[in-house]
PLY file of the C-alpha trace (Angstrom):
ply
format ascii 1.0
element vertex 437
property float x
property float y
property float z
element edge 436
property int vertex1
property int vertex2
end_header
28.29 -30.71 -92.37
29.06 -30.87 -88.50
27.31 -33.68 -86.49
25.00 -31.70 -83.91
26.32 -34.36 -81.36
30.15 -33.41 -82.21
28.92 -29.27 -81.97
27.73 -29.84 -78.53
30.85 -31.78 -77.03
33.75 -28.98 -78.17
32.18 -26.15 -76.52
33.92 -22.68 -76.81
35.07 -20.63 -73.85
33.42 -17.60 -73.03
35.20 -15.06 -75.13
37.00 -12.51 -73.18
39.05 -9.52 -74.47
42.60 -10.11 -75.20
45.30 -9.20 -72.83
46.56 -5.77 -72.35
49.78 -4.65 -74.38
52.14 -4.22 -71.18
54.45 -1.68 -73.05
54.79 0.44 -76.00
58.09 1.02 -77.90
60.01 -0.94 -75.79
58.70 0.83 -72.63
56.54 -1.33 -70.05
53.29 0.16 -69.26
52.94 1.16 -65.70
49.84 -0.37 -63.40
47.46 2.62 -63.53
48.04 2.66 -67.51
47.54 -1.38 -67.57
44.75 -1.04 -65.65
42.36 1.37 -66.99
39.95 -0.69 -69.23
41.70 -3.90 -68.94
39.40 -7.11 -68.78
36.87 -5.41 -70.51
35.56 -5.27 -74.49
33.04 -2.68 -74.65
32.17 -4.58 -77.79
30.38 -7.11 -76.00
28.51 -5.18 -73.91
26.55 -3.00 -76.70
29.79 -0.39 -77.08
29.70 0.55 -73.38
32.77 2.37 -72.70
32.72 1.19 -68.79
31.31 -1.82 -67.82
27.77 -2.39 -66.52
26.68 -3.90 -63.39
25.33 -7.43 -64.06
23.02 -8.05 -61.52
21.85 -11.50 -61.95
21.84 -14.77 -59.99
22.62 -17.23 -62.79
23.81 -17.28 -66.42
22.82 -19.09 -69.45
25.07 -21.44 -70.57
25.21 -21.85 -74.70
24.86 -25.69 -74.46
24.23 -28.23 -71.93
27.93 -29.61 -72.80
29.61 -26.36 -71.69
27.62 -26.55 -68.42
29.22 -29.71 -67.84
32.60 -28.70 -68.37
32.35 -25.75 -66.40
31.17 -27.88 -63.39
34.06 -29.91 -64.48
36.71 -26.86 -63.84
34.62 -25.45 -60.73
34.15 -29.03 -58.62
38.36 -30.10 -59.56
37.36 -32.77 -61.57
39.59 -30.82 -64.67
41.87 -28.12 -64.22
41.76 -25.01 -65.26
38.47 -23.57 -63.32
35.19 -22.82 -65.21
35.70 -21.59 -68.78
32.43 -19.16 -68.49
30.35 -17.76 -65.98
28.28 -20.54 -64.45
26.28 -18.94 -61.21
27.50 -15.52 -59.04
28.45 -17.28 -55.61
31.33 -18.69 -58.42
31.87 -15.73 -60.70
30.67 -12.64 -62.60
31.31 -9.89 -64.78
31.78 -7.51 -62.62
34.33 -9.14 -60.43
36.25 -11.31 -63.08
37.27 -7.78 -64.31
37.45 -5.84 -60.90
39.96 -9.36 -60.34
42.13 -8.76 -63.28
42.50 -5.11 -62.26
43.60 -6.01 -59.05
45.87 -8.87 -59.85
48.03 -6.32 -62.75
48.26 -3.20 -59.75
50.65 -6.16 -57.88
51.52 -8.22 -60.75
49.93 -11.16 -59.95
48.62 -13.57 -61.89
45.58 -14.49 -60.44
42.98 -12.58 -57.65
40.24 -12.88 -55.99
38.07 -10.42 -54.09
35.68 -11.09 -51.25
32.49 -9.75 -49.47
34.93 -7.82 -46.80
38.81 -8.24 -45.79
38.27 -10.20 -42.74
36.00 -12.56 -45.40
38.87 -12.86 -47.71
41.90 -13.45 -44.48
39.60 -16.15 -42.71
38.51 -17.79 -46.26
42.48 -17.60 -46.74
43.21 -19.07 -43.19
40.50 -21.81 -43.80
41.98 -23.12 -46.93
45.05 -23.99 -46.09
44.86 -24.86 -42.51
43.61 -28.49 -41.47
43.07 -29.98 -38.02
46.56 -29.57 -35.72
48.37 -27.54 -38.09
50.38 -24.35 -36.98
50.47 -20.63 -38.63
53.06 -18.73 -37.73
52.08 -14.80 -37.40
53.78 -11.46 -36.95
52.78 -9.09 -34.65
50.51 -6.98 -33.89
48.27 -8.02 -36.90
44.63 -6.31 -36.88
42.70 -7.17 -33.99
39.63 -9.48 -35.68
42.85 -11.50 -37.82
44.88 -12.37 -34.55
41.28 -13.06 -32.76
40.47 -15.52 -35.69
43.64 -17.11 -35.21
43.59 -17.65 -31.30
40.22 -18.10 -31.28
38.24 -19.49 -33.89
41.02 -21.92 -35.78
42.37 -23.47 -32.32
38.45 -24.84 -31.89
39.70 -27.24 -35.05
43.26 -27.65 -33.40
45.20 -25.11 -35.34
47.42 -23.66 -33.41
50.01 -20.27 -34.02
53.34 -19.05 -32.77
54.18 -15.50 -33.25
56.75 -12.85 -33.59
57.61 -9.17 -33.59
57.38 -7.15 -36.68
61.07 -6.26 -37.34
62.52 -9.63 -36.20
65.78 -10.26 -37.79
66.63 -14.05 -39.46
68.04 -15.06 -36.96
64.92 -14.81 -34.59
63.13 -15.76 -37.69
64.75 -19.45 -37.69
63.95 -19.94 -34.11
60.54 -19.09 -34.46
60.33 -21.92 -37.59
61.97 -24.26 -35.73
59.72 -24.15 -32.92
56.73 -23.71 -34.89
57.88 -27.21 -36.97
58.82 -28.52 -33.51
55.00 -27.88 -32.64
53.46 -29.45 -35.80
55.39 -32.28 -35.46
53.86 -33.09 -31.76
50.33 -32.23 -33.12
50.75 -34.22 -36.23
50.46 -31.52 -38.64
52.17 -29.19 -40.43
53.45 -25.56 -40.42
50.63 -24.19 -43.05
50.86 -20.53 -43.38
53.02 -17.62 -42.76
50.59 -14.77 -42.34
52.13 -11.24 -42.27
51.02 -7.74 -41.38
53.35 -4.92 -42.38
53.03 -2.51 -42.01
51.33 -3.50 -38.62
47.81 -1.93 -37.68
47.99 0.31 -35.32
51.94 0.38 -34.95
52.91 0.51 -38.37
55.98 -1.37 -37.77
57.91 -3.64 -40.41
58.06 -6.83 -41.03
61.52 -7.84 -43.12
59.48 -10.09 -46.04
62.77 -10.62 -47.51
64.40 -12.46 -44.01
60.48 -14.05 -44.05
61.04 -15.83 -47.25
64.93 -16.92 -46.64
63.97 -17.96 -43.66
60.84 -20.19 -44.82
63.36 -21.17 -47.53
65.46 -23.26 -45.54
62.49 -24.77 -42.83
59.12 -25.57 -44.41
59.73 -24.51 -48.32
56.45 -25.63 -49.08
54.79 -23.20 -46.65
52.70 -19.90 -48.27
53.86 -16.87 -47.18
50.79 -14.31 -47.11
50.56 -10.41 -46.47
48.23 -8.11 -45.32
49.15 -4.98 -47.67
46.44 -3.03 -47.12
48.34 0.48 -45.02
50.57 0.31 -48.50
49.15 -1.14 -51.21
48.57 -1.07 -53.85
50.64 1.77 -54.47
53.27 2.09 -51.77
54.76 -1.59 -51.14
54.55 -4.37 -53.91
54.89 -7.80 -51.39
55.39 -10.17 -53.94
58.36 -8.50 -55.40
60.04 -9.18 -52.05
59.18 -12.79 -51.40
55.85 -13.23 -50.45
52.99 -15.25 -52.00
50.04 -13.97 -51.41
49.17 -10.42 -51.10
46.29 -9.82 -49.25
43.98 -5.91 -49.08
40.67 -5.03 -47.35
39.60 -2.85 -49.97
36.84 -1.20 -47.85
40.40 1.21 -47.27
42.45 2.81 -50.04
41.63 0.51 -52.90
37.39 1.47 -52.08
38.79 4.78 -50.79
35.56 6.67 -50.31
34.19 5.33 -47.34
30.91 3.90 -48.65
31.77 -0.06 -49.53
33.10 -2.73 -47.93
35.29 -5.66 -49.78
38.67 -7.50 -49.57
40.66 -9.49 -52.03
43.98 -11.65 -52.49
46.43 -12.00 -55.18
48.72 -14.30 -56.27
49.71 -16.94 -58.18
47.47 -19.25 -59.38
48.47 -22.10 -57.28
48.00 -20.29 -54.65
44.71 -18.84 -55.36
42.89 -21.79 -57.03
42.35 -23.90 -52.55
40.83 -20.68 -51.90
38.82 -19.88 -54.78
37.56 -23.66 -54.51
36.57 -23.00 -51.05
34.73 -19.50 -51.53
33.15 -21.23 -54.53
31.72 -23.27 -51.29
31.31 -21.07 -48.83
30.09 -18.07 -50.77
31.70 -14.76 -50.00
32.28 -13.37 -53.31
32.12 -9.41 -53.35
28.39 -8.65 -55.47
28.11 -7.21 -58.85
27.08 -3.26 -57.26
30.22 -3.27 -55.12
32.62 -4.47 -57.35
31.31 -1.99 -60.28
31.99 0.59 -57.32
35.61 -0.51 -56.96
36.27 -0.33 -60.80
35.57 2.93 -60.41
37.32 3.46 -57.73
40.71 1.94 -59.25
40.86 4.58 -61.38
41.86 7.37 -58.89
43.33 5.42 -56.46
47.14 6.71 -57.30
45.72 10.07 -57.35
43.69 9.90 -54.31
47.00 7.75 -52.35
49.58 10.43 -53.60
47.45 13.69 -52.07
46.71 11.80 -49.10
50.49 10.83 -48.56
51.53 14.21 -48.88
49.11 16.10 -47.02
50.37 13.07 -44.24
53.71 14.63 -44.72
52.51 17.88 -43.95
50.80 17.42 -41.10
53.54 15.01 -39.42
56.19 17.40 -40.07
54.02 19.65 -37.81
53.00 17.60 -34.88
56.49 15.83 -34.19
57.59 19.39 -32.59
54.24 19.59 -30.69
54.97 20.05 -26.87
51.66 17.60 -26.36
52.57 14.54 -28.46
55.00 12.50 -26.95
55.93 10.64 -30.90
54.75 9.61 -34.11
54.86 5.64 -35.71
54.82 7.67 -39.11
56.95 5.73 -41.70
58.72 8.81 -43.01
60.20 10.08 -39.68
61.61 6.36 -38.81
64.48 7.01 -36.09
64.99 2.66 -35.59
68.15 1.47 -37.99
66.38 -2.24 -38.45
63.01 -0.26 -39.02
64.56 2.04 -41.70
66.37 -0.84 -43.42
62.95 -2.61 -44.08
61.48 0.71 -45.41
64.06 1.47 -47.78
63.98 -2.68 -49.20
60.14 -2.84 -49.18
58.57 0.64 -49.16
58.05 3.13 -52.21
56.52 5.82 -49.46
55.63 6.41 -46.17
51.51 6.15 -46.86
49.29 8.24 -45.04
48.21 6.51 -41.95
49.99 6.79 -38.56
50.00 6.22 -35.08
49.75 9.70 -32.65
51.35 8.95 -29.48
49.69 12.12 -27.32
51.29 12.75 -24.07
48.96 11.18 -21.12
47.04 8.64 -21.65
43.12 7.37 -22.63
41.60 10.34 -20.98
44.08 13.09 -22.86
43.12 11.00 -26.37
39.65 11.28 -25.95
39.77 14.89 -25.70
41.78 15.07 -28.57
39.30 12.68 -30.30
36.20 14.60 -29.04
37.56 18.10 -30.53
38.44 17.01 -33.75
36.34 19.20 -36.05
37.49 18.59 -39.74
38.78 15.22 -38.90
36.20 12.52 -38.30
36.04 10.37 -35.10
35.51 6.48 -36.82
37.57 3.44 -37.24
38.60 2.22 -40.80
40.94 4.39 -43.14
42.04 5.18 -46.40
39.14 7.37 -47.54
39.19 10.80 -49.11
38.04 11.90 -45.58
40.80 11.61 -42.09
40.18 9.87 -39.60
41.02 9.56 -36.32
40.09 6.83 -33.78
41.60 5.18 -30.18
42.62 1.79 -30.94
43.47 0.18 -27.17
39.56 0.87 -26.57
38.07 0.33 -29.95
39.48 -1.71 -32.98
42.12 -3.88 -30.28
39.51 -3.35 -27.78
39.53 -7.73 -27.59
43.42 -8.12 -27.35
44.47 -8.75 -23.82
45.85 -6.13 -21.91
49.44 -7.61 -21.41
49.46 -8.33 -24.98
48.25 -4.77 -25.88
51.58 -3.33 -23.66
53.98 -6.02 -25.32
53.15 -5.06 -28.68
53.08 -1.69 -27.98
49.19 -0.80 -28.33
49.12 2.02 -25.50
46.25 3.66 -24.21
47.99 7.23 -25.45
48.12 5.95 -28.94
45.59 7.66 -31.69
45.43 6.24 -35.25
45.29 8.97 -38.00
44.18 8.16 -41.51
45.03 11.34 -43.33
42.65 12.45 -45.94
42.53 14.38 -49.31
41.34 17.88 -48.11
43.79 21.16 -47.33
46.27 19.99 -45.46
46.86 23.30 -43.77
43.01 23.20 -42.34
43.84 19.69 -40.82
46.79 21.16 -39.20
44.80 23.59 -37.81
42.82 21.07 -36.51
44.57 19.15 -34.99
46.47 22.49 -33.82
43.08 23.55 -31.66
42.13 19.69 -30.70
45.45 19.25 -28.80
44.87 22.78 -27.25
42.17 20.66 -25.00
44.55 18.09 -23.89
0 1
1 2
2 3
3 4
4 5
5 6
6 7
7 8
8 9
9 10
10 11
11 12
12 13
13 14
14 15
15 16
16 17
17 18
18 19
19 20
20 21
21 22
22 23
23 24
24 25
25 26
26 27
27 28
28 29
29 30
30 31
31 32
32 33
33 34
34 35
35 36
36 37
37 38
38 39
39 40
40 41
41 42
42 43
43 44
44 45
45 46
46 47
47 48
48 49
49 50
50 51
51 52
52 53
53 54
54 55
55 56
56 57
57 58
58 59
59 60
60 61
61 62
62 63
63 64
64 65
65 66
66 67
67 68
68 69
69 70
70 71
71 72
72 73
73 74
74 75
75 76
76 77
77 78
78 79
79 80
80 81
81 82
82 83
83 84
84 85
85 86
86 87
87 88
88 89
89 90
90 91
91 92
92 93
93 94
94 95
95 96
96 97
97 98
98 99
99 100
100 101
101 102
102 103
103 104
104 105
105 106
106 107
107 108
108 109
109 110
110 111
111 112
112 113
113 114
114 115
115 116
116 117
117 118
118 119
119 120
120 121
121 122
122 123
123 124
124 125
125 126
126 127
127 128
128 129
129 130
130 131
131 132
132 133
133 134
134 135
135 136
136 137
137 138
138 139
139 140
140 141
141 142
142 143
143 144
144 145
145 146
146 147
147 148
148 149
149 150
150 151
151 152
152 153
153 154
154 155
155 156
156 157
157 158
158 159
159 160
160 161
161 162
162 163
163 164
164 165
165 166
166 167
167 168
168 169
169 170
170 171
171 172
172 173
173 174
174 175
175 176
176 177
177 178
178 179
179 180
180 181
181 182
182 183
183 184
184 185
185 186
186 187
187 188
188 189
189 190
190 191
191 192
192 193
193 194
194 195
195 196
196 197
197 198
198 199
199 200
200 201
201 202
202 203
203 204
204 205
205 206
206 207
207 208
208 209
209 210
210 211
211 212
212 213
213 214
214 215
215 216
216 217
217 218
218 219
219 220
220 221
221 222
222 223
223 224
224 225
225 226
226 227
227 228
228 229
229 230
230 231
231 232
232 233
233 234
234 235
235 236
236 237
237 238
238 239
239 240
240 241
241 242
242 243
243 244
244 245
245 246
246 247
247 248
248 249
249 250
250 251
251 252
252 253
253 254
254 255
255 256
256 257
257 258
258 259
259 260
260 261
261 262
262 263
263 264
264 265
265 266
266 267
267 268
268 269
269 270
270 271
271 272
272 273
273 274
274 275
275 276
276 277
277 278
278 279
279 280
280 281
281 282
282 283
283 284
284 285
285 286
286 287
287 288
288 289
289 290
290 291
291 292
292 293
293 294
294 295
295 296
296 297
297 298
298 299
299 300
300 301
301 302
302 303
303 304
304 305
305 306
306 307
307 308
308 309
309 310
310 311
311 312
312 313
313 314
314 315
315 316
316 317
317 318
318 319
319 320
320 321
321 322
322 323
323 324
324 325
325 326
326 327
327 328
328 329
329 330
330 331
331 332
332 333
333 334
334 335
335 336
336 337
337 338
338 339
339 340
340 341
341 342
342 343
343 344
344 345
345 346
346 347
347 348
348 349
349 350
350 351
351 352
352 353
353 354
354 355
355 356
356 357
357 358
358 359
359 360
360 361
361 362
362 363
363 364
364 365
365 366
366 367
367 368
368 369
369 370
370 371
371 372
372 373
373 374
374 375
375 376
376 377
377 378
378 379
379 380
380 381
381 382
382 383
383 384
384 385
385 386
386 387
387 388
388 389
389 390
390 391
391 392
392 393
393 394
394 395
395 396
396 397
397 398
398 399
399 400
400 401
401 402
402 403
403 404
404 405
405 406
406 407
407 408
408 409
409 410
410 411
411 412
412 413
413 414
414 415
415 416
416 417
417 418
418 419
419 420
420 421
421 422
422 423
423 424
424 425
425 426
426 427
427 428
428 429
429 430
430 431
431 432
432 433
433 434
434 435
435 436
C-alpha cells in the first residue's frame, strides 16, 4: 500500500488533451484544420463540444505538494513553468487553449496573449531591456510602440536607433554597428530588434531575411521580434523567415469583429518563458470572457481575411485610376523593385488594409472621411466592418512633424481597412465620398 507521505510528494500534472495529429496519410494538416478543437478535451469539461468560459480567480490545487511545485515552475526556482493552473493573473483555461491555437496558426511553440497589443509589445520591451541597453527599430512602427520606445524606456536609460522599412544589408550592418557602438558607451547591450512590417500606416517592408543575416554576424544573441498584425496570421508567417518572436494585437484580424481588445506573442519557448515570468508579475493576461471570444473568433478568421482581401482587391483596382487620389501603399499594386522583392520572400497576399493617398491635403481627407457612408470613420482595423481614418491627426497624431514627413506619414494619407460586405457598394462609396473632395 502507498505511504500517504510518498502520494503527496509525486504529484501529477494537470491532464491536458494530447497533441493534435499534424497530418493524415502522409499529408500535414494545415493551421485552420490543426486548430479547430486543439487544446481542448470536451471530456473533461462534462462532453462540451466548445470550451466554457472559466470565470474564476483561483483554482484548487489536488494537494498541497502540487501547489508547491507549481510555485516552483512559476517563481524559476524549477524549469518547466507551472504544471497546472495555479491563480488567473498566471494562467487559465481559457487562454492556455486560446495560446495553443495561436502558437500552431504560426508554428510556434509557445504563446502568450495579453490584455491588449500595446500590453503584450511593452511587456515584450520590458523583459528584455535593462538599464542602458539599446533596441534597434524599423520605421514607422505604430505610433504608441515608437512613443514607448522614445519615451517611456529612455526614463530607465534604454536607448534606440532606427531604420527605414526596406533597408537593404548593407544599411542593415551600419545600423548594428552603431547601435553596438552605442551599448558599448552606455554599458549595455543591443537587446532587441523590434520590427513592424508591414509598417502602420505605410505598409512598407521590412526584409526579415537581411534582419536576421544581419543580426547573425553583430549581436547573435539578440531577439529579433515582429509586429505581424496587417498580415498575420494568414498572410505572412515571420518566423519562417528569421524572426523570433511574432508579435499580433488581436483586437484586429485575429478578434476581427470589432468588439474585444487583446494582443499576444509567439515563439519559442526561450523566448517566451522572460516574458511570461514578467506578466506572471505584472498581470496583463487577456481574461477568461475575451479569450473564449477569440476562440471563437479563430475559427473564421481565414474566411473572414480571404473576403476581406479580395473585396481590397476590388476596390484598389478601382481607385488607382481615380483622377482624385494621387496613389495607393496597397501591397498588391507595389511599383518599388526592393519593395516587391520583400513581398514575394515574405508575403502570401497583399491583406486588406492600405494607405489612400487623396490629392490635397488634411482638409480634402476630411471630406472624404466625413462622406463616407458604408465605410465607418474609426481607428483600428481588421473587422468584418471598413474603416477609414486620418492617421497624421489621429493614431500618429504624437509623432513629430519632421518625423511624420521623413517617414512618409502625410497629411493627404487615409488608412483603409477593407471589410467583408459587397465590395461593389464600397466602391460606390468611396465613388460619391471623393465626389466632395
Amino acid at each position: 500500500m502507498t505511504d500517504a507521505v510518498d502520494a503527496v510528494e509525486t504529484p501529477t500534472p494537470r491532464r491536458k488533451p494530447k497533441p493534435a495529429k499534424r497530418e493524415i496519410g502522409g499529408r500535414p494538416l494545415k493551421p485552420s484544420t490543426l486548430m479547430m478543437g486543439h487544446g481542448y478535451d470536451p471530456a473533461l469539461s462534462e462532453g462540451s463540444l466548445k470550451a466554457p468560459i472559466f470565470l474564476t480567480s483561483t483554482f484548487a490545487f489536488e494537494n498541497a505538494a502540487a501547489g508547491k511545485r507549481h510555485f516552483e515552475g512559476i517563481t524559476g526556482l524549477r524549469e518547466g513553468g507551472a504544471e497546472g493552473l495555479v491563480y488567473s493573473r498566471f494562467n487559465g483555461p481559457n487562454q492556455e487553449i486560446l495560446e495553443d491555437r495561436l502558437a500552431v496558426w504560426d508554428g510556434a511553440e509557445d504563446a502568450l496573449t495579453f490584455s491588449s497589443g500595446m500590453t503584450a509589445i511593452c511587456i515584450l520591451m520590458m523583459a528584455y531591456c535593462d538599464q542602458n541597453d539599446v533596441i534597434v527599430h524599423s520605421g514607422p512602427l505604430y505610433a504608441a510602440s515608437e512613443g514607448f520606445v522614445a519615451k517611456v524606456l529612455s526614463r530607465f536609460g534604454v536607448t534606440y536607433v532606427d531604420f527605414p522599412a526596406g533597408a537593404s544589408r548593407e544599411e542593415l550592418d551600419a545600423v548594428l554597428a552603431k547601435a553596438r557602438a552605442q551599448a558599448e558607451e552606455q554599458g549595455g547591450k543591443v537587446a532587441m530588434i523590434y520590427l513592424e512590417s508591414p509598417a502602420n500606416p505605410t505598409n512598407a517592408l521590412v526584409d526579415v531575411e537581411a534582419v536576421r543575416d544581419a543580426r547573425d554576424a553583430a549581436v547573435p544573441d539578440c531577439p529579433i521580434a515582429i509586429d505581424n498584425t496587417f498580415l498575420g496570421p494568414l498572410w505572412s508567417r515571420p518566423l519562417e523567415h528569421g524572426a523570433d518572436i511574432v508579435a499580433y494585437s488581436l483586437t484586429k484580424y485575429v478578434g476581427g469583429h470589432s468588439d474585444l481588445v487583446a494582443g499576444s506573442i509567439a515563439g519559442a519557448k526561450k523566448w517566451m518563458d522572460p516574458v511570461r515570468a514578467l506578466r506572471n508579475t505584472m498581470g496583463g493576461i487577456v481574461d477568461p470572457n475575451t479569450a473564449w471570444m477569440l476562440l471563437r473568433s479563430l475559427e473564421t478568421v481565414e474566411l473572414r481575411m480571404q473576403r476581406a482581401g479580395e473585396n481590397a482587391a476590388k476596390v484598389c483596382e478601382y481607385l488607382r485610376s481615380h483622377p482624385k487620389v494621387e496613389g495607393l501603399g496597397y501591397l498588391g499594386f507595389i511599383a518599388d523593385a526592393r519593395q516587391k522583392d520583400i513581398y514575394d520572400r515574405h508575403c502570401l497576399g497583399a491583406g486588406s488594409t492600405f494607405s489612400l493617398f487623396i490629392r490635397g491635403g488634411e482638409a480634402e481627407c476630411f471630406r472624404f472621411l466625413d462622406n463616407l457612408t458604408i465605410a465607418k470613420l474609426a481607428v483600428s482595423l481588421g473587422g468584418t466592418e471598413t474603416l477609414a481614418s486620418h492617421p497624421a491627426s489621429m493614431t500618429h497624431l504624437s509623432v513629430p512633424h519632421a518625423r511624420k514627413t521623413m517617414l512618409g506619414i502625410s497629411d493627404n494619407l487615409v488608412r483603409i481597412s477593407i471589410g467583408i460586405e459587397d465590395p461593389d457598394d464600397l466602391i460606390a462609396d468611396f465613388e460619391q465620398a471623393l465626389e466632395h473632395v
